[in-house]
N, CA, C and O atoms as a GROMACS GRO file, in nm:
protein
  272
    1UNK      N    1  23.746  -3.492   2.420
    1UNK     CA    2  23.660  -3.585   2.488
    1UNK      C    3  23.575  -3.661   2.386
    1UNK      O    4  23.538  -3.593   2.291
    2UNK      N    5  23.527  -3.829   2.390
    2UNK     CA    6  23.460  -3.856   2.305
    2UNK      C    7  23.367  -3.906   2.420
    2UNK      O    8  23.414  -3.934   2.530
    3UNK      N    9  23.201  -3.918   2.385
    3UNK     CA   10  23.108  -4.005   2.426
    3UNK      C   11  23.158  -4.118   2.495
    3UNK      O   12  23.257  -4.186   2.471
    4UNK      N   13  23.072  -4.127   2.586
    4UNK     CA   14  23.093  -4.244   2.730
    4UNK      C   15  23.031  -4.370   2.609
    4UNK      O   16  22.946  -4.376   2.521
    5UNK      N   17  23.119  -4.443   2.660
    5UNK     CA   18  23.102  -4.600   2.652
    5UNK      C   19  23.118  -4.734   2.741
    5UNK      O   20  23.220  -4.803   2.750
    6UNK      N   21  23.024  -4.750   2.789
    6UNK     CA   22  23.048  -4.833   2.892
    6UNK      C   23  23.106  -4.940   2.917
    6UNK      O   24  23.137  -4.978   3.030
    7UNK      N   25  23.134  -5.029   2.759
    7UNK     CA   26  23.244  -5.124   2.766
    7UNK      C   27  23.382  -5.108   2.778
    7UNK      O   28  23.454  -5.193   2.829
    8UNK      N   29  23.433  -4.967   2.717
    8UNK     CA   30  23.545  -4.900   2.775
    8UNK      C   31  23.610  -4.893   2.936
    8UNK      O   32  23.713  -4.916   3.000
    9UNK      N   33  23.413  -4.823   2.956
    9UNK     CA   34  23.439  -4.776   3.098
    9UNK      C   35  23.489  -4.904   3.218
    9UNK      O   36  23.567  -4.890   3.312
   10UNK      N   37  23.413  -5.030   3.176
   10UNK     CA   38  23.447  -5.118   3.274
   10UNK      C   39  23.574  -5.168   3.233
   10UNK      O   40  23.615  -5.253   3.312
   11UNK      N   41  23.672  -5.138   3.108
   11UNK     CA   42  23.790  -5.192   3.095
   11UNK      C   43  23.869  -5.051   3.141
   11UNK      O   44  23.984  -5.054   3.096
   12UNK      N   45  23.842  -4.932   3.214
   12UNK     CA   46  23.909  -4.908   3.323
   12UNK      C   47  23.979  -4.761   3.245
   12UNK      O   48  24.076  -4.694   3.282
   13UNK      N   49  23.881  -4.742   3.115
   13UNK     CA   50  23.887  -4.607   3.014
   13UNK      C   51  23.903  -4.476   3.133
   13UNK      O   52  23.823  -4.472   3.226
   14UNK      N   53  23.993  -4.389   3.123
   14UNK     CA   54  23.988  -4.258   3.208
   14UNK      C   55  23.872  -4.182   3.145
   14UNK      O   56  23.870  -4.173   3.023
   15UNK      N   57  23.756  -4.116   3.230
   15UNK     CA   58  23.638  -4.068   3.260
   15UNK      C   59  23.656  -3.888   3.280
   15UNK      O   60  23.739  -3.835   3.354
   16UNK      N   61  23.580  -3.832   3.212
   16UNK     CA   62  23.570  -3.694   3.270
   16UNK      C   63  23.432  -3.686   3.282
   16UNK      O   64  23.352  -3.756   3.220
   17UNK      N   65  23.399  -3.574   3.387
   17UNK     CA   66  23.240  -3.495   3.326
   17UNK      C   67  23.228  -3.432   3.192
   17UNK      O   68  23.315  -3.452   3.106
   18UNK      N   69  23.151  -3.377   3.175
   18UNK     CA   70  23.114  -3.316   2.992
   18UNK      C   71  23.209  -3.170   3.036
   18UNK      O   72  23.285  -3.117   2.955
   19UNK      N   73  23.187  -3.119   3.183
   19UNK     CA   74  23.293  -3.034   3.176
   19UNK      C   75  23.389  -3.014   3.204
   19UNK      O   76  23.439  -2.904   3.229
   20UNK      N   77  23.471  -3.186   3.205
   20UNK     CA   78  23.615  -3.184   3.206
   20UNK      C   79  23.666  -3.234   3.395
   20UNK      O   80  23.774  -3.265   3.445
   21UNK      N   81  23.557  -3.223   3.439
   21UNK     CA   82  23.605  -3.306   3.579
   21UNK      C   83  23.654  -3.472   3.562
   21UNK      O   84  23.616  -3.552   3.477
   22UNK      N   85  23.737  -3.488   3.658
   22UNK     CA   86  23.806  -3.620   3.692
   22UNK      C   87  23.645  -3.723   3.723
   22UNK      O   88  23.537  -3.678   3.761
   23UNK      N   89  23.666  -3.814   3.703
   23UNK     CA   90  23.514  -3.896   3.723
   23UNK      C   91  23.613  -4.042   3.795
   23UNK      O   92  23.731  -4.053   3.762
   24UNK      N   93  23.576  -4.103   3.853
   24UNK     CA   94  23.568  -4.270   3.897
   24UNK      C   95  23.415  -4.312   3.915
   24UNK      O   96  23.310  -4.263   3.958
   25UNK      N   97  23.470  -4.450   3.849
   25UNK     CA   98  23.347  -4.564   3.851
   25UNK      C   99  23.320  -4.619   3.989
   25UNK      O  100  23.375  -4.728   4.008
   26UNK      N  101  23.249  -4.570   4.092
   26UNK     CA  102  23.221  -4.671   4.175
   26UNK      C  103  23.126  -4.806   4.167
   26UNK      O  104  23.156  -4.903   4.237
   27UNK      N  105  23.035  -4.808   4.100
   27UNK     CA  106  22.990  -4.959   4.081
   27UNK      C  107  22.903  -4.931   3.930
   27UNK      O  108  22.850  -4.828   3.887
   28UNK      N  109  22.912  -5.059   3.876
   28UNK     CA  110  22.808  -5.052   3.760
   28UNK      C  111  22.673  -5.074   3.753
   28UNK      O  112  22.590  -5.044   3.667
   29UNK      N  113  22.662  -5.156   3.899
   29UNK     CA  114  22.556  -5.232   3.908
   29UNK      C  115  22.496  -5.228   4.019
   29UNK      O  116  22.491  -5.324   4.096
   30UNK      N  117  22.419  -5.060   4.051
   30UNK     CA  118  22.358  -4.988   4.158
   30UNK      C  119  22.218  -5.095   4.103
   30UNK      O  120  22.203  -5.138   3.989
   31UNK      N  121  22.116  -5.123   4.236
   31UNK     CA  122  22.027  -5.185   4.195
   31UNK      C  123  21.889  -5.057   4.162
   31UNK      O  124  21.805  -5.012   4.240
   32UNK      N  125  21.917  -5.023   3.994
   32UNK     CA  126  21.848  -4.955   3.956
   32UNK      C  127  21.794  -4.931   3.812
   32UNK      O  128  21.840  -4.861   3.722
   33UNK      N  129  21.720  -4.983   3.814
   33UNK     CA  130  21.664  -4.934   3.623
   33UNK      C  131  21.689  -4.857   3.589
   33UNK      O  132  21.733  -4.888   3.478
   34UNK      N  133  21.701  -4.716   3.606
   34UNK     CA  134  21.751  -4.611   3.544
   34UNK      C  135  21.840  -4.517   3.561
   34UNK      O  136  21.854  -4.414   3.495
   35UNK      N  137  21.940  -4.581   3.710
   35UNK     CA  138  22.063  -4.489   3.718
   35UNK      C  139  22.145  -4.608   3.784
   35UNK      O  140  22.152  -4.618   3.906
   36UNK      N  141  22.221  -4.721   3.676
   36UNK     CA  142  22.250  -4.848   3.767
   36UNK      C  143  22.435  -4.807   3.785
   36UNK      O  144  22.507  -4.894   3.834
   37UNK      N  145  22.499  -4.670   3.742
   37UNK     CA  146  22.622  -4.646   3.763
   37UNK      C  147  22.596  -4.532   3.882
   37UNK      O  148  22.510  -4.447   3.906
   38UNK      N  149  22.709  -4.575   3.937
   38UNK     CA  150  22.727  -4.493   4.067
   38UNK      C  151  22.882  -4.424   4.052
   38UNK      O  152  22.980  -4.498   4.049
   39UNK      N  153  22.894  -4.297   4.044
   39UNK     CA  154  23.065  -4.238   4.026
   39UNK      C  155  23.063  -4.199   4.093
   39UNK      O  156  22.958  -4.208   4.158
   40UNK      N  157  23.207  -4.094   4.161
   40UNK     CA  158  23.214  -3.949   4.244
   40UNK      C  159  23.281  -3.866   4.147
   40UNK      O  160  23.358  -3.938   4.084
   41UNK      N  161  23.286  -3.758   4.109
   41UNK     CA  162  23.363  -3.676   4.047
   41UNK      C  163  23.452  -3.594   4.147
   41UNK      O  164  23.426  -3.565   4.264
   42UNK      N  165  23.558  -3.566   4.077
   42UNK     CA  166  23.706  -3.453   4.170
   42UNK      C  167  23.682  -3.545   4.326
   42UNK      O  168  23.724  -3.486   4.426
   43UNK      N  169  23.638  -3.641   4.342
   43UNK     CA  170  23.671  -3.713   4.483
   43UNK      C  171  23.560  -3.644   4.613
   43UNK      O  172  23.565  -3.656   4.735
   44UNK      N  173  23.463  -3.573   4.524
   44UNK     CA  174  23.360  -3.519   4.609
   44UNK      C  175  23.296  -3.509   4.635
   44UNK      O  176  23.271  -3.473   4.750
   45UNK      N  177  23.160  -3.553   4.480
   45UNK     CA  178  23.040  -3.559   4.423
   45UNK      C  179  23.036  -3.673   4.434
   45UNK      O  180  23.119  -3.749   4.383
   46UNK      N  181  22.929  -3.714   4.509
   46UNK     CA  182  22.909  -3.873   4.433
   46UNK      C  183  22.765  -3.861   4.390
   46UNK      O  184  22.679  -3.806   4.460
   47UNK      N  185  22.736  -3.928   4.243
   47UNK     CA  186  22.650  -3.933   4.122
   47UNK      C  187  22.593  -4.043   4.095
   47UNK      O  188  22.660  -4.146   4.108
   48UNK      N  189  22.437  -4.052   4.045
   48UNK     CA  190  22.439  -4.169   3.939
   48UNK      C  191  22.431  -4.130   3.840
   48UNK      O  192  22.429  -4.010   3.815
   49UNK      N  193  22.424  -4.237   3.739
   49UNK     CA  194  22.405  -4.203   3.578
   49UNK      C  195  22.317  -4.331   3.525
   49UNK      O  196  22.290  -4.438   3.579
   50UNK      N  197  22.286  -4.278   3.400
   50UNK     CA  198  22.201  -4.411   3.336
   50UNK      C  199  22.338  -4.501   3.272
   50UNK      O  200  22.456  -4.474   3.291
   51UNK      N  201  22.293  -4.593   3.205
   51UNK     CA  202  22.401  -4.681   3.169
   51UNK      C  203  22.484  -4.614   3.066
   51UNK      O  204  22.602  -4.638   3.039
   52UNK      N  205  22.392  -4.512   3.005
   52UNK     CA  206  22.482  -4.442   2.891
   52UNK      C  207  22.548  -4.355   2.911
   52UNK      O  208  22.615  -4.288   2.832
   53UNK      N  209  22.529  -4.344   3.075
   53UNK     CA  210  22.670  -4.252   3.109
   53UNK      C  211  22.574  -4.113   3.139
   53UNK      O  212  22.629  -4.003   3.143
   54UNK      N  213  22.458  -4.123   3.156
   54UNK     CA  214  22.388  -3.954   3.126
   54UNK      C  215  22.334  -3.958   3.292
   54UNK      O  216  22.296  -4.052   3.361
   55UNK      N  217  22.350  -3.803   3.322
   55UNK     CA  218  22.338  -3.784   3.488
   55UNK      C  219  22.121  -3.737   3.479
   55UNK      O  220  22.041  -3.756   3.571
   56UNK      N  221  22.090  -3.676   3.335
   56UNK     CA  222  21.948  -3.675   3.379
   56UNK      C  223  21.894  -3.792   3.228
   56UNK      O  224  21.965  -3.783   3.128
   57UNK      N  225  21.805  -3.866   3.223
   57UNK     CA  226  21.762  -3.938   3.097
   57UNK      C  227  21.750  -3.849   2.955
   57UNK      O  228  21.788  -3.890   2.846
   58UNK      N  229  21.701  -3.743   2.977
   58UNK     CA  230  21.685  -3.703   2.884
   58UNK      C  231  21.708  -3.575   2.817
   58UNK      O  232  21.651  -3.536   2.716
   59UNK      N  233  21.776  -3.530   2.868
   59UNK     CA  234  21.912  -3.385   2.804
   59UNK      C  235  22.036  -3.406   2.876
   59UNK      O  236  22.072  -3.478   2.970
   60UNK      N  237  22.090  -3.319   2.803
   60UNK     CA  238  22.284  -3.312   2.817
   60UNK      C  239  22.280  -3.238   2.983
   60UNK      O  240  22.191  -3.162   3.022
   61UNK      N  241  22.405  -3.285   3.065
   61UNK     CA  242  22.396  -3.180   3.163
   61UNK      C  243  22.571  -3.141   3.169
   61UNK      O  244  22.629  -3.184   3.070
   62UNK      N  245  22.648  -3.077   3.255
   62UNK     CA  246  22.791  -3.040   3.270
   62UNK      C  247  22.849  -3.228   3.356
   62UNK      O  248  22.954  -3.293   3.352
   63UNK      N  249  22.721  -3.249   3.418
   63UNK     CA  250  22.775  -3.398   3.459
   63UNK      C  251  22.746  -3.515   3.433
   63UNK      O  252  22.751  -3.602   3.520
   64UNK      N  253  22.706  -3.542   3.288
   64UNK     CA  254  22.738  -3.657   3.204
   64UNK      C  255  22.869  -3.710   3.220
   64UNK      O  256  22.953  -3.628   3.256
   65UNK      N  257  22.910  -3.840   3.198
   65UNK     CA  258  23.027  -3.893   3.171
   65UNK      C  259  23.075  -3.913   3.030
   65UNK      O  260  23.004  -3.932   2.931
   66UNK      N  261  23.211  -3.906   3.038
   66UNK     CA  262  23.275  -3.873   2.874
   66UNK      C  263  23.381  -3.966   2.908
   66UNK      O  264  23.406  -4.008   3.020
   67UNK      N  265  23.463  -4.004   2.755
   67UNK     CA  266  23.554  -4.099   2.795
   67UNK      C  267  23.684  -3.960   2.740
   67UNK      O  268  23.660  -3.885   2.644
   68UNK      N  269  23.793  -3.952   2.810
   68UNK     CA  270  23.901  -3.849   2.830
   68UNK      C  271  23.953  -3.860   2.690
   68UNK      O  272  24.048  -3.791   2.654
   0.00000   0.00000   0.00000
């Protein structure tokens, strides 16, 4: 797995969580300053993240986004 990148991500890069779950992009552009990506993971979870792909601002969690 390498670090989420979001210019990847909108050219359609396959996504895991940090612990290896399936991820999809549902929108990039949630109207939000600090969680403006919206995913679901395994088709079940649905998440936000900050733009850098991180599920809390400021530590690592199992549901960060990674690029596969």
């Amino acid at each position: 797995m390498k670090e989420f990148n979001n210019a990847k991500a909108r050219e359609g890069a396959e996504l895991v969580t940090r612990s290896g779950k399936p991820v999809k992009i549902l929108l990039f552009d949630r109207n939000s300053k600090d969680f403006p990506i919206v995913a679901i993971i395994n088709n079940r979870e649905v998440i936000q993240v900050t733009e850098n792909g991180k599920y809390f601002k400021d530590k690592d969690s199992d549901k960060d986004l990674m690029l596969k």
